[in-house]
N, C-alpha and C positions, 0 to 999 in steps of 0.2 A: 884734168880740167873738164872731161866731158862725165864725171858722174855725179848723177843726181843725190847731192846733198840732203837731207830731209832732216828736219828737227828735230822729229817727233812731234809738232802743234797739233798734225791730225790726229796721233791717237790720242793724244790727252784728250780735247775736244770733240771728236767721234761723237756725234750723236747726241750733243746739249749745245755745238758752236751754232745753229740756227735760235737756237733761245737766247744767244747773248747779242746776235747779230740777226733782226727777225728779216725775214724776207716781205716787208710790209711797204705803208707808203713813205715812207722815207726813202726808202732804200731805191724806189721807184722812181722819185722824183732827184732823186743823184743820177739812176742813169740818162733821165731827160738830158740835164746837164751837161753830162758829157758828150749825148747825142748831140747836143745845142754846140760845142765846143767840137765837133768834128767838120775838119774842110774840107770831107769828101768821105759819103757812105757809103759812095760805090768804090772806093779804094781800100777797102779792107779796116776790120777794128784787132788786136790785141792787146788783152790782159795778160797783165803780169801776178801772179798771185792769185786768180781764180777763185780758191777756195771750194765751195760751196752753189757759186752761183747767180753769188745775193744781186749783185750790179750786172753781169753778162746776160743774165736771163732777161732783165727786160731789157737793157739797153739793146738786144737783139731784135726785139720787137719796132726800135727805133730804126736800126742802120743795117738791118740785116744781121750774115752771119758774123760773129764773135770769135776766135779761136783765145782760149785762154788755158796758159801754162801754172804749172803748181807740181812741186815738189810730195805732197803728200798724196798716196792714191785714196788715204782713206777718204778725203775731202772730196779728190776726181769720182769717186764710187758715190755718192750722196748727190753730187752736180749731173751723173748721168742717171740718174732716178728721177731725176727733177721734174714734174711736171712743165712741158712747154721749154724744154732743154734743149729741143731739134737741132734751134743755129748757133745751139754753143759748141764749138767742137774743142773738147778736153785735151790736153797735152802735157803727160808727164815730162814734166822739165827742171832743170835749174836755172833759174831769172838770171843768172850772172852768165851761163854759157850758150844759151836755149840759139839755136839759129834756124837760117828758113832761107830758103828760097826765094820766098814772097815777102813783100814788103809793103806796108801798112799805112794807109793815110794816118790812123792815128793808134798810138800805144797809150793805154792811160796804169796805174801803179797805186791803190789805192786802199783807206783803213788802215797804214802804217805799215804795210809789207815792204817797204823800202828798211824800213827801222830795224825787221829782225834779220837783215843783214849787219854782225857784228863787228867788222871794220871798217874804217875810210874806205881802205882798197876792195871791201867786196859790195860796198853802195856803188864805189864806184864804175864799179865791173858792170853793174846793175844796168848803173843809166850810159856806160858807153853800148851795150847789147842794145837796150832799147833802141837808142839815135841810129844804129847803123840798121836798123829793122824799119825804118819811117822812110816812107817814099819823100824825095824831095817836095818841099813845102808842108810838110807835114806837122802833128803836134804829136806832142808826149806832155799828159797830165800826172801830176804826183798830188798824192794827199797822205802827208803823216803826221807821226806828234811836231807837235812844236816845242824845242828843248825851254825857251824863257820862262813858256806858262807849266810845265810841268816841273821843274826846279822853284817857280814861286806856292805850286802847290806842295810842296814838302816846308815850306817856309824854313831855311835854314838845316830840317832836320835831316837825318840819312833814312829815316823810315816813318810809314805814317800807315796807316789804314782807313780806310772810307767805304762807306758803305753807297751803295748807288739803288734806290727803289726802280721796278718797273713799274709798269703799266696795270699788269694782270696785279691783283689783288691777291699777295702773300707771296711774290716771288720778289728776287731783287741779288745783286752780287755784292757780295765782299771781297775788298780787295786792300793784302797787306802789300805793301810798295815800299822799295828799297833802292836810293838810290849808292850806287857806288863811287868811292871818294875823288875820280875824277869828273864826275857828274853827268856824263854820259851816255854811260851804261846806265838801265833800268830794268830789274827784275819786281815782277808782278805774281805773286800766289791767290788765285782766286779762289772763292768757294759761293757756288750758284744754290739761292734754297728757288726749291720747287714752294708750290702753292698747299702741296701734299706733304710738307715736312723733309723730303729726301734733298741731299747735298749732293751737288759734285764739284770734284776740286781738280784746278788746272796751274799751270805756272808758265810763266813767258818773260826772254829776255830781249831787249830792245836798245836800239843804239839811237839816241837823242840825236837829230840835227837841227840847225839854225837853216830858215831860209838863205842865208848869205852862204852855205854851205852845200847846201842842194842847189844854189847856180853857183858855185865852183864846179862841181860835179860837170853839169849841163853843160857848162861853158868850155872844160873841157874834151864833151863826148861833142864839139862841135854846134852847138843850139844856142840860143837863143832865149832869154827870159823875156814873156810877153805877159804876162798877167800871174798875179798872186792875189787871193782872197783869204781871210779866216774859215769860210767854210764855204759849204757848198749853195747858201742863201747870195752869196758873189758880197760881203760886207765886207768893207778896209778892213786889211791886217792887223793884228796887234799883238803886243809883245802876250798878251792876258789869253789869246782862241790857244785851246786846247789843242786841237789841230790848225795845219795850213794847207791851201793848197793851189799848186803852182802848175803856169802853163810855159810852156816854152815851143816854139819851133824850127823844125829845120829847114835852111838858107833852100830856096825852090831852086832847079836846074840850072 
């Protein structure tokens, strides 16, 4: 139980997962958010899932230092290169067994890394780590797919493809999507075009949950569900938000 699992998502993604995920003002204004969503900046913050950066780096700039875990080092190698990386401090781990010492006013789990954990028992593993990591009173934020709105975007079918345009003029990703016949499960084959003509291709497996399934989870690791939005703009849920995401906290001393 104490080895570091790794997927492989970092090397697939090594080196074009900042073009799918920019480090821009979106991604700035989520970790406002979650700074907004912290009962206490002098009580410590971890990530669960790190990656890269994208949300620890500035949300550091809100609440101080950050410590954030992730199973891949290619992803930890790219986060500590990061310009303005200082009060991230990286942590090769596994989210289901990662322990500490310290304990965190807030844990947040976010971009669907809850999802590519591929059992009930290893989300669940997930959010009982987190809860017993949160100093009393504390929160644990999750944001991932939402199973209703991605089963209505296959409409029926078991596979679809969709193209998504960026921003930058001539880039944009392709994505073939399969779901598997208990509905669930979700594998994803990507193919990223540059502006310059060049591809790169990636693939990801993902376990669909329902909000009523991520507070099983919670309610189990002991918390509390206090707030759920469709996205990070704070707008009513709905079966249709591609993502969700949920606050919950634990009962204070």
């Amino acid at each position: 139980m104490n080895a570091i699992a790794d997927i492989g998502y970092g090397r697939q993604f090594d080196g074009w997962y900042d073009r799918l995920f920019p480090k821009d003002g979106a991604a700035a204004g989520v970790a406002k958010k979650i700074a907004d969503l912290h009962p206490d900046h002098s009580a410590g913050t971890l990530e669960f899932g790190v990656g890269t950066g994208r949300i620890a780096v500035p949300l550091s700039g809100h609440v101080g230092r950050v410590t954030g875990v992730d199973s891949s080092e290619e992803m930890l190698a790219t986060l500590r290169a990061e310009p303005g990386a200082a009060e991230v401090e990286p942590v090769h781990g596994d989210i289901r067994t990662y322990t500490s010492e310290e304990r965190y006013g807030l844990v947040y789990c976010v971009c669907g890394t809850l999802s590519m954990l591929l059992t009930p028992e290893d989300q669940q593993l997930a959010m009982r780590r987190a809860a017993d990591l949160l100093r009393p009173g504390g929160r644990l934020v999750i944001e991932t797919h939402n199973k209703p709105a991605i089963l209505a975007l296959h409409e029926g079918r078991s596979r679809d493809t969709y193209f998504t345009p960026y921003p930058e003029p001539g880039t944009g990703l392709q994505t073939h999507s399969t779901l598997l016949p208990e509905g669930s499960i979700w594998l994803c084959s990507h193919i990223w075009y540059e502006s310059d003509g060049t591809t790169r291709v990636g693939s990801e497996a993902s376990r669909l949950t329902t909000p009523d399934e991520v507070d099983a989870y919670a309610r189990d690791a002991g918390l509390e569900p206090e707030q759920r939005f469709a996205g990070w703009d704070e707008s009513p849920y709905s079966e249709q938000s591609p993502m969700f995401v949920s606050v919950y906290t634990k009962a204070a001393a």
